[in-house]
C-alpha positions as protocol buffer text, in pm:
chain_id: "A"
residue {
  index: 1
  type: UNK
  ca { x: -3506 y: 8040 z: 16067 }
}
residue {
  index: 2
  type: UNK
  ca { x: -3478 y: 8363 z: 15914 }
}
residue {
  index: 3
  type: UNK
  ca { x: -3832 y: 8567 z: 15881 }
}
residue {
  index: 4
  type: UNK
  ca { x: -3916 y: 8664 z: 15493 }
}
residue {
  index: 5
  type: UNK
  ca { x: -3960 y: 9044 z: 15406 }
}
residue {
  index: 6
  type: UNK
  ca { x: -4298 y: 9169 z: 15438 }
}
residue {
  index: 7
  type: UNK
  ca { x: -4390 y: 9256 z: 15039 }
}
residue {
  index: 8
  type: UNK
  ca { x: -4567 y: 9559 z: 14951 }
}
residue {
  index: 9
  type: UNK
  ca { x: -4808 y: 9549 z: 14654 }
}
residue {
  index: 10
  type: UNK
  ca { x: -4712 y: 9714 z: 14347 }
}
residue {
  index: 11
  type: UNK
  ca { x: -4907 y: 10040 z: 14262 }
}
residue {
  index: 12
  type: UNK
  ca { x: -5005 y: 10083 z: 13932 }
}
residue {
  index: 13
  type: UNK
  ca { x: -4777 y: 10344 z: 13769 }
}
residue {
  index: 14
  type: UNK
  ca { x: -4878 y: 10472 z: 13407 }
}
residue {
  index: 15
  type: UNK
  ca { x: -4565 y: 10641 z: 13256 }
}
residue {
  index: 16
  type: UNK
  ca { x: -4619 y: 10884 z: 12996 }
}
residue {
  index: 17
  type: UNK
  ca { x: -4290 y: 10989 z: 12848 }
}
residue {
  index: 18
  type: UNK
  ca { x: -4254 y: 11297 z: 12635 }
}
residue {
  index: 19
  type: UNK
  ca { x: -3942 y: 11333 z: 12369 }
}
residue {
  index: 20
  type: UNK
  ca { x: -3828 y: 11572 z: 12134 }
}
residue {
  index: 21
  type: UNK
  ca { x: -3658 y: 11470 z: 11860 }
}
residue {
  index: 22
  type: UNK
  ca { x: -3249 y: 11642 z: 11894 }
}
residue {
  index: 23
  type: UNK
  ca { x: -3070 y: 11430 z: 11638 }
}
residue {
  index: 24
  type: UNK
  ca { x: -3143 y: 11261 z: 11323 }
}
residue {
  index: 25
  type: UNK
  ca { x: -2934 y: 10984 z: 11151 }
}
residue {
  index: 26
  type: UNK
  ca { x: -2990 y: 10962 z: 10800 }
}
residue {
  index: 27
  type: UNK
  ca { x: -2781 y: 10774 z: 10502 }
}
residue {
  index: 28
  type: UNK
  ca { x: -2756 y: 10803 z: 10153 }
}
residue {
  index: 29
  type: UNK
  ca { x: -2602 y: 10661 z: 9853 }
}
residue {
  index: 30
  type: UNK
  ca { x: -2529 y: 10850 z: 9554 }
}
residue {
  index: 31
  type: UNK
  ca { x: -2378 y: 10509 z: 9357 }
}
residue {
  index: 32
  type: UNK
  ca { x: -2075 y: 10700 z: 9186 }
}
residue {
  index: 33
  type: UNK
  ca { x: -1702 y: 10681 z: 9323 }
}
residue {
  index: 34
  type: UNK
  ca { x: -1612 y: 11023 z: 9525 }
}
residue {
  index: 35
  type: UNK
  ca { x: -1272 y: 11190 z: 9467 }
}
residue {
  index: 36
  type: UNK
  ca { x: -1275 y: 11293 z: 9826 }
}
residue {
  index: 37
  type: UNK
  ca { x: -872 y: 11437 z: 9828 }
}
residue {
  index: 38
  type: UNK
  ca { x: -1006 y: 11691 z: 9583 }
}
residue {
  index: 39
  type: UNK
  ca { x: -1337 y: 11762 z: 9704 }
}
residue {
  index: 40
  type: UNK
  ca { x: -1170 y: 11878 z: 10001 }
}
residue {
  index: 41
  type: UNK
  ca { x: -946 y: 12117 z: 9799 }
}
residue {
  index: 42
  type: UNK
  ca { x: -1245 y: 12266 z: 9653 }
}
residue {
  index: 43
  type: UNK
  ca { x: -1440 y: 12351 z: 10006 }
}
residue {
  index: 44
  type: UNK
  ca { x: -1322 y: 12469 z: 10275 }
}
residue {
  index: 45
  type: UNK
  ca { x: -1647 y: 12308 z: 10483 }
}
residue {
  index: 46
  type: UNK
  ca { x: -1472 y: 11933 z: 10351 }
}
residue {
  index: 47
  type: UNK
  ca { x: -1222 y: 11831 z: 10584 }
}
residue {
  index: 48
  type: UNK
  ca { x: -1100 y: 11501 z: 10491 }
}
residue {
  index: 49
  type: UNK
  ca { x: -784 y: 11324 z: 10666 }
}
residue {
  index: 50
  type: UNK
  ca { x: -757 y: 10962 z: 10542 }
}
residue {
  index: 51
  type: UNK
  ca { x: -470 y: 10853 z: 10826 }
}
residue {
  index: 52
  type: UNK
  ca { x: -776 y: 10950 z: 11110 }
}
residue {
  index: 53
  type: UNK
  ca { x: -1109 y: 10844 z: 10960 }
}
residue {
  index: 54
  type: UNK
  ca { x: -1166 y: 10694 z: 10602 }
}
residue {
  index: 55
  type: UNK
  ca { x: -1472 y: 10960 z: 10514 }
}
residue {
  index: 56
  type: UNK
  ca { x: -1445 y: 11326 z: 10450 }
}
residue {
  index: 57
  type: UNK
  ca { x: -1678 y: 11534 z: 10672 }
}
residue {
  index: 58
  type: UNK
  ca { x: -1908 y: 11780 z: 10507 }
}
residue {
  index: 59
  type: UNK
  ca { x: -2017 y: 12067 z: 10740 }
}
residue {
  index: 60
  type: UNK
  ca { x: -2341 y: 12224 z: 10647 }
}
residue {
  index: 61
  type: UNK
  ca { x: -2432 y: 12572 z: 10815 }
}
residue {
  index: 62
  type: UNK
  ca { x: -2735 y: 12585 z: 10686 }
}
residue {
  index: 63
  type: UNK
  ca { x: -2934 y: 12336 z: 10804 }
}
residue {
  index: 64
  type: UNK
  ca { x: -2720 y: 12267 z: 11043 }
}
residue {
  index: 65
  type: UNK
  ca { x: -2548 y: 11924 z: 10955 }
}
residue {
  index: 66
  type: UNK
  ca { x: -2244 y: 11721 z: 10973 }
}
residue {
  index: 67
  type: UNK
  ca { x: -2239 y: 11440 z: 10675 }
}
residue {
  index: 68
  type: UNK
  ca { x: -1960 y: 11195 z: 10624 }
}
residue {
  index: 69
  type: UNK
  ca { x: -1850 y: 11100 z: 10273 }
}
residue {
  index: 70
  type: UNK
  ca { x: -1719 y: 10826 z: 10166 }
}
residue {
  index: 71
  type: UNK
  ca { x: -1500 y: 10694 z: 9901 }
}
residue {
  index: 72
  type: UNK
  ca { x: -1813 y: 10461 z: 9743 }
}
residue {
  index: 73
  type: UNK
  ca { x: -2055 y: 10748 z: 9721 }
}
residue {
  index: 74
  type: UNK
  ca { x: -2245 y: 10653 z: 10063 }
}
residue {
  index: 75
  type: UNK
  ca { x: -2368 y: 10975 z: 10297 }
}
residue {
  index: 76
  type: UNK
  ca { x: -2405 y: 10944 z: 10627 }
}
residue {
  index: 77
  type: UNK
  ca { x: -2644 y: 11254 z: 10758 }
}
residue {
  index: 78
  type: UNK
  ca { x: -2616 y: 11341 z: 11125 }
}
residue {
  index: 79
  type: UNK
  ca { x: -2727 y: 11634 z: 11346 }
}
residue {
  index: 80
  type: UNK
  ca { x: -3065 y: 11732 z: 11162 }
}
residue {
  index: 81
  type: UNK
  ca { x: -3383 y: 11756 z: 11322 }
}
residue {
  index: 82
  type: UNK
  ca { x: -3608 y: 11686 z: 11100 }
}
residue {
  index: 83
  type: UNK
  ca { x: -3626 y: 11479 z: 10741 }
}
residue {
  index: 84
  type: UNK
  ca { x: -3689 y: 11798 z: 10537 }
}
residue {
  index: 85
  type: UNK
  ca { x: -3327 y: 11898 z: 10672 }
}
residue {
  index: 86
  type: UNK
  ca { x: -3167 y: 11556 z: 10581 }
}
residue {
  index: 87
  type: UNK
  ca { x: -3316 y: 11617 z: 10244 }
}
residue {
  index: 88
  type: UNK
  ca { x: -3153 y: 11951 z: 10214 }
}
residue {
  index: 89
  type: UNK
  ca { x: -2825 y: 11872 z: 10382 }
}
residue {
  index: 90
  type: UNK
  ca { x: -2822 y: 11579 z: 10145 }
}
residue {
  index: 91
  type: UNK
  ca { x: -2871 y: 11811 z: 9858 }
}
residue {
  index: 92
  type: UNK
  ca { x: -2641 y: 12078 z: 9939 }
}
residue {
  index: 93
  type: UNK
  ca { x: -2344 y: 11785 z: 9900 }
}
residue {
  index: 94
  type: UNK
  ca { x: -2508 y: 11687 z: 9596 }
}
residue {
  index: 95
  type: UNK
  ca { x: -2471 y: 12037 z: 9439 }
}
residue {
  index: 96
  type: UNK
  ca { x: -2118 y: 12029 z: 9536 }
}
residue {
  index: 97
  type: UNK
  ca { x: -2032 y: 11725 z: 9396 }
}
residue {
  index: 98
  type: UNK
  ca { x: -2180 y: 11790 z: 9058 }
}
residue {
  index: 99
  type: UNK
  ca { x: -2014 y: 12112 z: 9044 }
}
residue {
  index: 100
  type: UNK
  ca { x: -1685 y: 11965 z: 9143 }
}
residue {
  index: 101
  type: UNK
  ca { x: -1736 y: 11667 z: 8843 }
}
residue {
  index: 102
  type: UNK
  ca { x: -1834 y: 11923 z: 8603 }
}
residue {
  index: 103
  type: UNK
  ca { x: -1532 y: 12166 z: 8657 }
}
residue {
  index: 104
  type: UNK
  ca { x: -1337 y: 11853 z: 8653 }
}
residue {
  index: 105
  type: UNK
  ca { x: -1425 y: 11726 z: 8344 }
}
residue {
  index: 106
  type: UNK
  ca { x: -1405 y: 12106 z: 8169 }
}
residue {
  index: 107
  type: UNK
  ca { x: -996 y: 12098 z: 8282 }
}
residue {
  index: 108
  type: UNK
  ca { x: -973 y: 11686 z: 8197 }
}
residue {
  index: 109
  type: UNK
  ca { x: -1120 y: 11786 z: 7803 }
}
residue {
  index: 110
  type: UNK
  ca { x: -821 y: 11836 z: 7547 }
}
residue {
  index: 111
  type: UNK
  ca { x: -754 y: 12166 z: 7410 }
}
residue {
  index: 112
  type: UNK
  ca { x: -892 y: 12265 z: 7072 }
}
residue {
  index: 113
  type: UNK
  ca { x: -680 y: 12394 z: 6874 }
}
């Protein structure tokens, strides 16, 4: 008959982890339609390939941020550290878009004659 291991109690181990926060995934939804083909045109941070991925990809410098637009208006925030820098990664494509609709619907207006 084979003899049975000799178990050794279990110490006691407390664990206490640390973290640091490196990467924050946020998302967004702005509930308008996005002309992504010409947001690109208008920014040269927008790169937007529709035969790779199906979102264009917003690169913010400043905070640093990567966000991915999409067609239905939803943001998807990645890259930030902390929620202030969502909120003004978030904002910076906001500003962009609303100049980009306004400058769009100065050239879509008839002329006056």
């Amino acid at each position: 008959m084979a003899e049975r291991p000799v178990r050794t109690p279990h110490k006691h181990v407390v664990l206490k982890p640390t973290y640091h926060v490196e990467n924050i995934v946020a998302s967004a939804d702005l509930q308008i339609d996005l002309d992504l083909y010409n947001l690109a045109k208008i920014s040269h941070d927008i790169d937007y390939e529709p035969e790779q991925f199906p979102g264009a990809i917003f690169k913010v410098h400043e905070p640093k941020a990567a966000l991915l637009l999409f067609k239905n208006g939803k943001i998807i925030c990645t890259g930030t550290r902390t929620t202030a820098d969502v909120r003004r990664a978030v904002n910076q494509a906001v500003e962009l878009i609303k100049r980009f609709r306004a400058s769009s619907k100065s050239r879509a207006l008839p002329a006056t004659k």
